[in-house]
N, C-alpha and C positions, 0 to 999 in steps of 0.2 A: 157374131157381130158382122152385120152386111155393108162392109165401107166400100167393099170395089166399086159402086152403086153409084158412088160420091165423083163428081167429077174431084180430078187432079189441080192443084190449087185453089179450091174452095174450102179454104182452114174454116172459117164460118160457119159453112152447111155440115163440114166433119164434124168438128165440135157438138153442134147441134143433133146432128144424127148420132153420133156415140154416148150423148147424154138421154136420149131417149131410150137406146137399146138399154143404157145401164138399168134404166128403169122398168122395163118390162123384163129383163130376163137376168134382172142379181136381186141380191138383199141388201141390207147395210148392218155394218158390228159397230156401234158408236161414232156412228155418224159416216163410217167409212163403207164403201160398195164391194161387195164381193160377185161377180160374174161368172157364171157358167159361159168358156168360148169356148168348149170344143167337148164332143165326144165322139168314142169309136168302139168299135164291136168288131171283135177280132172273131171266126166260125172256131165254134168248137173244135171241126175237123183240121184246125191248123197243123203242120210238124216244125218241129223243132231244129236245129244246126247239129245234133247230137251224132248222126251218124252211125245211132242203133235200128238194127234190123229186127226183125221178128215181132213178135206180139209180147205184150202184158197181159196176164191170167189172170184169175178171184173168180170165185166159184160164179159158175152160170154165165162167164164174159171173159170180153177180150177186147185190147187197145192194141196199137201200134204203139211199141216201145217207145218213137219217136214223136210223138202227141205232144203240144205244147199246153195245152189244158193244164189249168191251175196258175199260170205264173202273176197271178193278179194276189197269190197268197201275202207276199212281201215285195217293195220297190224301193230303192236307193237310187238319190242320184252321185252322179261318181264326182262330180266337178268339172267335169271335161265336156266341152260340146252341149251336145244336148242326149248323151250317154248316161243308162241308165242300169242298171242291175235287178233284175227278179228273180226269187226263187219261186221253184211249186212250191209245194208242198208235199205229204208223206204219198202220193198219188193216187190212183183209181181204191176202190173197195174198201174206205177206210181202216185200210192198212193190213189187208188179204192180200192183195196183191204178190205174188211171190218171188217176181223179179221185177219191183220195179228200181233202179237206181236213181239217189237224188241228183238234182241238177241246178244249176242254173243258168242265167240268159244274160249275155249285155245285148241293150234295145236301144237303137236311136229312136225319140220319138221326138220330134217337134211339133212346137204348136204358131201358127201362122194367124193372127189376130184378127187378119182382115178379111178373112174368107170365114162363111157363113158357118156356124157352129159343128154342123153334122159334117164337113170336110176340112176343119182347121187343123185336124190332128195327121202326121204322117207317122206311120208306125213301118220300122226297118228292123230287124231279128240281125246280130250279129253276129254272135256266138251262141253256143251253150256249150258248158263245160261241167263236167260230172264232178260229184262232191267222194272224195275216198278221203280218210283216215291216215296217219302218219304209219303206217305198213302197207300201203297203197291197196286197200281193202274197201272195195266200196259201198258207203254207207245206203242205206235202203229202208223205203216207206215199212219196210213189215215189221207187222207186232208182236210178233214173237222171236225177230231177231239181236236180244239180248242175252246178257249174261247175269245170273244170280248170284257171282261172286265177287266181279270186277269191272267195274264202268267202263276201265278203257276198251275192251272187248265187247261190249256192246255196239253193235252196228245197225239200229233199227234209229232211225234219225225225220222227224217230221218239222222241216224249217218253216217258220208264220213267220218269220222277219230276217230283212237283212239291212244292214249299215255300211258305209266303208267309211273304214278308218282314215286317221291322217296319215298315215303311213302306204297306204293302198291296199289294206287285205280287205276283205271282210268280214266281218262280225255278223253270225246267224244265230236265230233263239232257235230251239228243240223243244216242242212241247212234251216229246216223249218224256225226257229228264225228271225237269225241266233243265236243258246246259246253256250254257251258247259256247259255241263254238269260233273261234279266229280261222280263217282260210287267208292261202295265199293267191293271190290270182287264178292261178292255174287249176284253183277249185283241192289241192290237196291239203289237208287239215295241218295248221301250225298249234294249237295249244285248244285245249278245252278250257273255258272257266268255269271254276266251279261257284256257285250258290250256294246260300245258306242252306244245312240239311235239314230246315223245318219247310223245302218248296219241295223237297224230292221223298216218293216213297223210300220203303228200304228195296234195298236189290233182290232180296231173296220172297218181296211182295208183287213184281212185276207177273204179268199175264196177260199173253196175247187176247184175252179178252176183256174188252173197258172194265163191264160189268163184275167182275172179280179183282179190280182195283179199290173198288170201293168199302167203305165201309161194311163190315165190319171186319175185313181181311186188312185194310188199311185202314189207321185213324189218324195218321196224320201226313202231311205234301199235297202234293197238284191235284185235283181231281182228274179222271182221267177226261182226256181232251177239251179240257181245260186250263191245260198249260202259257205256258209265258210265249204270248200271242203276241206281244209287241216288243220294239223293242228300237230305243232313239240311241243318237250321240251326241254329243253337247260339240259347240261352235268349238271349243279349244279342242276336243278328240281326246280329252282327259278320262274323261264318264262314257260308262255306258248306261243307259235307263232300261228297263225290263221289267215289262207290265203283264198281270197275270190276266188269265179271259175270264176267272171268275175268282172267288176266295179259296182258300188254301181248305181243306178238310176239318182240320181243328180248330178254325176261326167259325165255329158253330154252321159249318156249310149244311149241316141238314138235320132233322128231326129223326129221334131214334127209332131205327126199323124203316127207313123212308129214305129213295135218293132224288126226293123234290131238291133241286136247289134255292136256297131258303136265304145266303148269305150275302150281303152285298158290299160286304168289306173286301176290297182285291188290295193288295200289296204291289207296292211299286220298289224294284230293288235298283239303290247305284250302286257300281260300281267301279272301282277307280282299277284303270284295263294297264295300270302300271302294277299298284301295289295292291290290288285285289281285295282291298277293303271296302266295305259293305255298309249301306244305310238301308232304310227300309221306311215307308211309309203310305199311308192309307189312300186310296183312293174308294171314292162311296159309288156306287151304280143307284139310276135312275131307281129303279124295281127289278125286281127276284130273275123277270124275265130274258134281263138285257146279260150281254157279255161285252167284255171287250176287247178288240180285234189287233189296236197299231196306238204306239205312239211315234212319233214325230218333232224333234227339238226346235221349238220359238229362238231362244236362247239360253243361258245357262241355266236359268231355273223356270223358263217356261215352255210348254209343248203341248200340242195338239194334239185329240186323241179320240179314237172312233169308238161311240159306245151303241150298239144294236142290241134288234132282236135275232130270232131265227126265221123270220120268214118272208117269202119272196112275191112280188106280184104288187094285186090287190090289198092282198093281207098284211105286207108289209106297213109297220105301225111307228117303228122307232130306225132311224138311219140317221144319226146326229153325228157331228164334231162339238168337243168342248175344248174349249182352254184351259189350261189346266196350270198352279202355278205352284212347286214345293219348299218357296223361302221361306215359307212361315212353316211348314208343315211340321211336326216331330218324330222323331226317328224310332221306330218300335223294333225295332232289331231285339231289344230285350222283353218283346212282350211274347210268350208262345203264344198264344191265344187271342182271338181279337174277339167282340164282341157278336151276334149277328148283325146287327142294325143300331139307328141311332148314336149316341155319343159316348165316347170313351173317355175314359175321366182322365185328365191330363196329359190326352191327346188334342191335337190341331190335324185336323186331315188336310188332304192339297187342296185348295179353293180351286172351284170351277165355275163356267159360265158357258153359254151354249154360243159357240160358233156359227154353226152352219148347220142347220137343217138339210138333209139331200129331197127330203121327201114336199120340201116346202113349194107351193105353186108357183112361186116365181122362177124356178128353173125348168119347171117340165118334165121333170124326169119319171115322176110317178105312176103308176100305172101298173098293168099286165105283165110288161116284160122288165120290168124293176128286179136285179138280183138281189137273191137274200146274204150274199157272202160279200159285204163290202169289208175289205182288209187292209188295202196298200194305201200307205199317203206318203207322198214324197215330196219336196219342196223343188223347185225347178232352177233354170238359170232365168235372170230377167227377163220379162216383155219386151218387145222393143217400144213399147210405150213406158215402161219404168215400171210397171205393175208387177206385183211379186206372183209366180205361178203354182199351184196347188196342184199335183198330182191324186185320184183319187180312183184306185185300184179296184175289180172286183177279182174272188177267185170262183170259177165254175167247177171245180171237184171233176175235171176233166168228162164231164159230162157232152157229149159229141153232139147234145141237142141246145146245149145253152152258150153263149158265147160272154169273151172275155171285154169286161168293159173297162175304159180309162175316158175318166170325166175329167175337164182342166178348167179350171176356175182360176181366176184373176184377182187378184188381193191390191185394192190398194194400201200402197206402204203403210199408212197411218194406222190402218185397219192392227196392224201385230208391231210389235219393239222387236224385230225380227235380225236376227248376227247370219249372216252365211257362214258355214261348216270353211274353217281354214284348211281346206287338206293342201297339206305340203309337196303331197307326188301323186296328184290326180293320174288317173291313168286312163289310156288310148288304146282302146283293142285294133295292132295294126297285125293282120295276116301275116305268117310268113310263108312262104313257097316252101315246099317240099318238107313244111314240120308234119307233121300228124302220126305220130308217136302215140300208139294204144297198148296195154296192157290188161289183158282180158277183155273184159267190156270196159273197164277203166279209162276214163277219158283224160289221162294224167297233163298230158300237153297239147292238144291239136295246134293252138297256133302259139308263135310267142308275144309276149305282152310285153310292150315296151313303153317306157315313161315319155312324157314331154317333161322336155328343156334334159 
């Protein structure tokens, strides 16, 4: 949006000139405008705040340990400033890799409304801070570093979403599980939750190769990399939401002898992050093709949520947000089984409605260099025009030739019944002098993290 353009005190010609832009470069949800002001492209070759030296291996290649690549997998905003939280994801070689450690980023990014879309975004790397386990053992992208007998010993962890709590930790989903896991700032593991065991294979079915997760060595949980890919918090910080990227295996995910995915029933689990009790219920996918990547809490029973395909470019066919709402919905917690498709007798699945188009012409975005891995949506602090902010993540799979993109669209308020996330102890990454406290490669403390107020 080009207002510098505007002389200063001409509220008329403002007016006027911002009613025009809305119109050539947003849409409208019920009457209400949604604008693309800003995107940015971060170079594959970025590094990270991590502090690791040396190279990441996977057969036939090598990264720099320190490679920021991927953190468009999951983004939270923290409450604070314009501070925000990303994880990668499981990293390079989907999940050969054999040292790579997870991690994650606090990013200031601001977005500045008056300056022309391709420079309204300022993107600032704070932190990264490495994700270990309550034996200060650090968890890691690779797929064969689990345990057959005992989950807590499992250390192979691939984060697609992160939330922070009202309390300041964060909440990550693991597609490998599927878990989510509570961290405490400082990136060291407070609690795992567990999920229903009809999301998780069994332990003694696990295999660092997808392909032997599947049927018929497994017949029922996650498909493999298709785990619980999303994952919201509700405005009170009561709930956690946690959305699957496709249907569960025993919910008719595939035809026998065949690992077509066939099913377009994904399960959405809450969870109450006090007393660990569990609801369950349907979400339907466009077709066979789509998955889905994030959700994102409206308020307490409503959320936006990215449904795609796989692929990038030209090619690229399906890039939506829907709105998604589970009052009415009904709770299948007692159904093993769901159907493949169509209607389930004395089920209500979540009503949805289509959002946001990415690939729609009114934003521009389509094209050549459109990524195929859109993942992250995070809700922002206000506009300084009062317009609510949509953060809209991609992840590159640390690919050193593709770069990280963050789209920012402008919501006006009418557009969503939208609650901001009450956190109680927002938190502020301030530095301190002379912390940087390591532990193997373990990045247990570098700086200390201190509350406002």
């Amino acid at each position: 949006m080009i207002l510098s353009q505007v002389r200063e005190g001409d509220d008329h010609l403002k007016l006027n000139t911002l009613t025009l832009m809305l119109a050539l470069a947003g849409t409208t949800v019920s009457g209400a405008t949604i604008e693309l002001v800003g995107k940015y492209a971060l170079s594959g070759s970025a590094t990270d705040k991590s502090g690791l030296t040396g190279s990441v291996t996977w057969p036939g290649n090598s990264m720099p340990a320190d490679r920021l690549g991927g953190f468009g997998s999951g983004i939270a905003y923290t409450g604070f400033g314009n501070t925000y939280v990303a994880v990668n994801d499981r990293g390079p070689g989907d999940g050969q890799a054999n040292n790579y450690p997870d991690r994650f980023h606090a990013i200031d990014i601001a977005v500045d409304i008056t300056k022309p879309v391709d420079s309204s975004i300022s993107f600032n790397l704070l932190e990264t801070r490495l994700l270990i386990d309550t034996l200060n053992r650090n968890l890691v992208g690779q797929s064969n570093a689990f345990s057959t007998t005992n989950a807590a010993d499992t250390l192979r962890f691939d984060p697609e979403a992160v939330r922070v709590t009202n309390s300041g930790n964060l909440i990550v989903s693991d597609e490998y599980g599927p878990f989510i896991y509570e961290f405490a700032p400082t990136g060291k593991m407070v609690r795992r939750i567990e999920l229903p065991a009809k999301f998780q294979i069994a332990l003694d079915k696990q295999s660092a190769d997808p392909a032997n997760e599947l049927p018929p060595t497994n017949t029922t949980g996650r498909q493999p990399n298709r785990g619980m890919e999303g994952l919201a918090i509700t405005p009170d910080g009561k709930y956690a939401f946690g959305i699957m990227q496709n249907s569960l295996i025993q919910d008719n995910s595939f035809d026998a002898g065949s690992t077509t995915r066939r099913g377009l029933h994904n399960r959405i689990v809450r969870i109450d992050l006090t007393t660990g009790e569990t609801k369950e219920f349907v979400y339907e996918l466009n077709r066979r093709q789509n998955g889905v990547n994030e959700i994102v809490a409206i308020n307490q029973n409503e959320f936006l949520v990215i449904e795609r395909d796989g692929d990038a470019g030209t090619a690229a066919a399906f890039k939506q947000i829907y709105k998604i709402d589970v009052s009415a919905a009904t709770d299948v917690s007692n159904k093993a089984t769901l159907p493949r498709s169509g209607t389930i007798a004395g089920v209500t699945k979540v009503s949805k409605s289509l959002f946001l188009d990415l690939l729609d012409p009114a934003f521009g975005l389509a094209g050549a260099s459109f990524p195929e891995k859109i993942e992250g949506l995070a809700f922002g602090p206000t506009l300084s025009d009062g317009r609510l902010l949509l953060l809209v993540t991609s992840d590159n799979d640390f690919d050193i030739a593709k770069t990280s993109n963050i789209y920012a669209f402008a919501i006006e308020p009418t557009a969503l019944r939208y609650t901001p996330q009450q956190t109680a102890n927002p938190f502020q990454i301030v530095p301190e002098p002379g912390t940087y406290a390591m532990a193997g490669i373990a990045l247990a403390a570098l700086v200390a993290l201190r509350r406002r107020g």
